[in-house]
N, C-alpha and C positions, 0 to 999 in steps of 0.2 A: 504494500500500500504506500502509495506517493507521501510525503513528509507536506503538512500544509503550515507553508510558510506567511509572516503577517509582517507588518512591516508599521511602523509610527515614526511620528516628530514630534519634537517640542524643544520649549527652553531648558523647561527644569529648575529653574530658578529659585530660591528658598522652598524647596521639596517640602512638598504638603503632603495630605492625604487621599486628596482630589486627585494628583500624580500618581498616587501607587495604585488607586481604583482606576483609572482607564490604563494602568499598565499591564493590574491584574486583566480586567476585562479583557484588553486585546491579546493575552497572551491565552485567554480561555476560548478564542477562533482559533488557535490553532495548534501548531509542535513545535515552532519556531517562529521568536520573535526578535525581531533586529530593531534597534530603537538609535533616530537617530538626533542629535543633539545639537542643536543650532552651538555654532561658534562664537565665539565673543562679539567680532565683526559684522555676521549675520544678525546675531540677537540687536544690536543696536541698530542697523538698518531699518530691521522691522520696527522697534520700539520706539527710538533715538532716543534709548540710553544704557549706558553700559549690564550688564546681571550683577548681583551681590556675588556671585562665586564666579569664579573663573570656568573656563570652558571644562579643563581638566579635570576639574573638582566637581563640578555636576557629573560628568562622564563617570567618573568613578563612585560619586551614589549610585546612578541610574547601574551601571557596571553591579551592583552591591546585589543589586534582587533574585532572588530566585527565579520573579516571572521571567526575566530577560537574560537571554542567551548570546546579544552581540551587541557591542555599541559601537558608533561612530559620526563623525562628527559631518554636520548639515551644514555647505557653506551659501546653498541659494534656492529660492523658490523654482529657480529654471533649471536644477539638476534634481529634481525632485521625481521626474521619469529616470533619468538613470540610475538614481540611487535603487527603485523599485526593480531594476531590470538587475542591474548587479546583485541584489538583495536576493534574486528569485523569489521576488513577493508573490503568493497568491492574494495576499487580503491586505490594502492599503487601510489602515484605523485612524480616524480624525476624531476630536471633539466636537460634538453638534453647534459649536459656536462656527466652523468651517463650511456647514451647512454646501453642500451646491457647490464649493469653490475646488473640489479638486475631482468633480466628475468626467473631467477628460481624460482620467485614468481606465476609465471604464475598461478602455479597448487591450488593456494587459495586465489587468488584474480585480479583484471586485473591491469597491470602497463602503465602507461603511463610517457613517459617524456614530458615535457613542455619546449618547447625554454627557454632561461636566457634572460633578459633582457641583448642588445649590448653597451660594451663597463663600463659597471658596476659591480666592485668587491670588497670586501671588503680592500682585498689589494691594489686595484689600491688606495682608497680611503686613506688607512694609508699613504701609498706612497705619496701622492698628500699631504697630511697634513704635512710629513715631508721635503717635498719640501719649 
């Protein structure tokens, strides 16, 4: 029987619990899951502004889990098809906050979004810290 391979991103940023629930999740489609990890560079692009932890240092929690069997690091929305191709994804897993935004994968692999866990975000967390 063929190995069904799944495939995520994210920042990972002040690792919550809302992270380790869509990592459990996606790692419950399948037997293999490769998660990959926006870079410093990357994450500030998207955000404009730096993570609290370095690239290395999320990589190596996300690296820390049971559910997750490979990590490596995301440096662009536009290599987001090769990373699934090199990955041998079968199942691309997104947060339902991504809704629609990465159904052009359709045609090489199946995508699913996964609810977020409510009311938990990285920001609200820094926010909450600097309160």
């Amino acid at each position: 029987m063929a190995q069904i391979r799944v495939i995520t991103f994210g920042t990972f940023d002040v690792f919550h619990v809302g992270h380790l629930r869509i990592l459990k999740a996606a790692k419950d489609q399948g037997d293999h899951l490769s998660v990959g990890v926006s870079s410093d560079q990357f994450s500030f692009s998207k955000k404009g502004k730096r993570p609290v932890y370095a690239e290395s240092e999320r990589c190596e929690i996300v690296r820390s889990l049971k559910y997750v069997d490979d990590v490596f690091i995301e440096d662009s929305f536009e290599l987001k098809r090769d990373y699934i191709i090199q990955h041998k994804a079968n199942i691309l897993i997104m947060g339902s906050d991504w809704q629609g935004k990465f159904d052009e994968f359709n045609d090489i692999c199946e995508v699913v979004y996964l609810p977020r866990t409510p009311s938990i975000s990285t920001s609200a967390i820094i926010e909450k810290i600097r309160e």
